[in-house]
N, C-alpha and C positions, 0 to 999 in steps of 0.2 A: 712659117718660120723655118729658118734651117738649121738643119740637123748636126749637133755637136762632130767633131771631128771621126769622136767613139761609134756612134752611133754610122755615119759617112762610111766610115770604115769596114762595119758588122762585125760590131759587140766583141764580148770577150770573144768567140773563136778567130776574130779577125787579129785581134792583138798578139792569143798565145802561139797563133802562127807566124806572126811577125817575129817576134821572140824570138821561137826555136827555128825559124829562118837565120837570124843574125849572130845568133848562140853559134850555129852551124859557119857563115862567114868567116866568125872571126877566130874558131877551133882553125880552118882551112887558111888562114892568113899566117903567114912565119911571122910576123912580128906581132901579131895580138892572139896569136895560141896560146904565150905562156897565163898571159891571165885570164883566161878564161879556161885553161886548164888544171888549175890549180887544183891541190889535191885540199883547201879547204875552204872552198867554196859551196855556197849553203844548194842541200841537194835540191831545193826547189827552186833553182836561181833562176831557172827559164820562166816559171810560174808567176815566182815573185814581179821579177822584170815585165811581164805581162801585164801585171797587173798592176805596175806601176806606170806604165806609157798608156794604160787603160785611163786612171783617175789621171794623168794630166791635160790627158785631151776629152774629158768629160765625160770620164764612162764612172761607175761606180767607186767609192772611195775605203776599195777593199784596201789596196796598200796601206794606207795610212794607218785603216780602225786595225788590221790584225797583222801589219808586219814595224814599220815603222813610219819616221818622219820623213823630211825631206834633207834636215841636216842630218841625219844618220845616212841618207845615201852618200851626200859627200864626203861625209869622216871617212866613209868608208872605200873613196875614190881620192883621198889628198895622201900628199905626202911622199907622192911618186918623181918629183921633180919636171922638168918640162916634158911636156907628152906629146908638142903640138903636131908629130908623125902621124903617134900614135891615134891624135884625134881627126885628122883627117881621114886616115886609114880606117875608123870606128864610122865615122859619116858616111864613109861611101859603100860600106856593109851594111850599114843599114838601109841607103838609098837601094839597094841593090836588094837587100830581102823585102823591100817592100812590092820587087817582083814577084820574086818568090813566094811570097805568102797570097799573092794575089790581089792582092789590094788596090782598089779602085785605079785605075789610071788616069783619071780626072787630073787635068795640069794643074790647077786650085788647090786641088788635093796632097796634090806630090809637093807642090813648091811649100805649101803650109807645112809638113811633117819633114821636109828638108828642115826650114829655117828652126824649126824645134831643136833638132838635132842638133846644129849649127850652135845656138843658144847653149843646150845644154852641156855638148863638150866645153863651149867656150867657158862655161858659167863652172864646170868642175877643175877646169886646168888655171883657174883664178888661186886654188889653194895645192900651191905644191908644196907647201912646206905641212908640219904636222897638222894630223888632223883634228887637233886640238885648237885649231885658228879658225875652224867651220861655229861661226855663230849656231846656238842650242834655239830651237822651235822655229826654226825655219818653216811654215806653209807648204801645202804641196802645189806648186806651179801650176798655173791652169793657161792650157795655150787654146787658143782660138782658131779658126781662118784668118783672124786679124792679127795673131801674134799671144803673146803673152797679155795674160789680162791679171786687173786687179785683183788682190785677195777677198776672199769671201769671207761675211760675215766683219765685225769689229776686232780686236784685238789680235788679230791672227799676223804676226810678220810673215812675208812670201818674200822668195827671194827674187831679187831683182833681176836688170841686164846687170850683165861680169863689167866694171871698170874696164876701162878703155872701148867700149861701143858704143 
């Protein structure tokens, strides 16, 4: 059987160095410093973020059980108006600490955690207006080698592809 993307990867230390790889990118970026420098951004953001690209490509589902959902991430990414600079500029720090942090260079591998990325700016620049338009209990996203997969378990809404893909 093959091994979830998390596991591909090597576990949480592969993710919190992906993180504080890309955390780093886009402090060094003139146009995605301001928000990622912000003076009230939560002190564990590198951790948190970790552990949230942990659980959606299949690693344990720490973000969820002890930070939050998956619409509290967007609330807390809407509202900014159009970003789509900014979200290409965010893809390519990440493609780029996924040097950094070492992480496998397998072509399957990389084109998988691209199309992730791709997905989830596209899926956060869907709500520029208030964050108040991010639908409540959103699922946390589970991406695949395959892509995005269906939600687990019954009852659970997951958010989809962003309109227009």
């Amino acid at each position: 059987m093959r091994p979830t993307l998390y596991e591909f990867a090597g576990g949480d230390p592969a993710f919190l160095a992906l993180a504080a790889a890309h955390h780093e990118r886009c402090l060094a970026d003139p146009e995605l410093n301001h928000p990622f420098s912000h003076p009230g951004q939560h002190p564990r953001h590198v951790e948190r973020l970790a552990r949230y690209w942990a659980e959606v490509m299949g690693g344990p589902p720490r973000f969820s059980q002890e930070c939050s959902d998956h619409s509290a991430m967007l609330r807390m990414h809407a509202g900014n108006g159009d970003m789509s600079d900014l979200g290409r500029r965010f893809v390519a720090c990440f493609v780029q600490a996924a040097d950094d942090a070492g992480l496998p260079a397998d072509p399957e591998f990389r084109a998988a955690l691209r199309a992730y990325m791709e997905w989830a700016v596209a899926e956060v620049l869907t709500y520029p207006g208030p964050a108040t338009e991010v639908p409540a209990g959103l699922g946390m996203p589970h991406w695949s080698w395959h892509g995005l997969q269906p939600p687990h378990g019954s009852g659970s809404k997951q958010a989809g592809p962003p309109s227009g893909t």
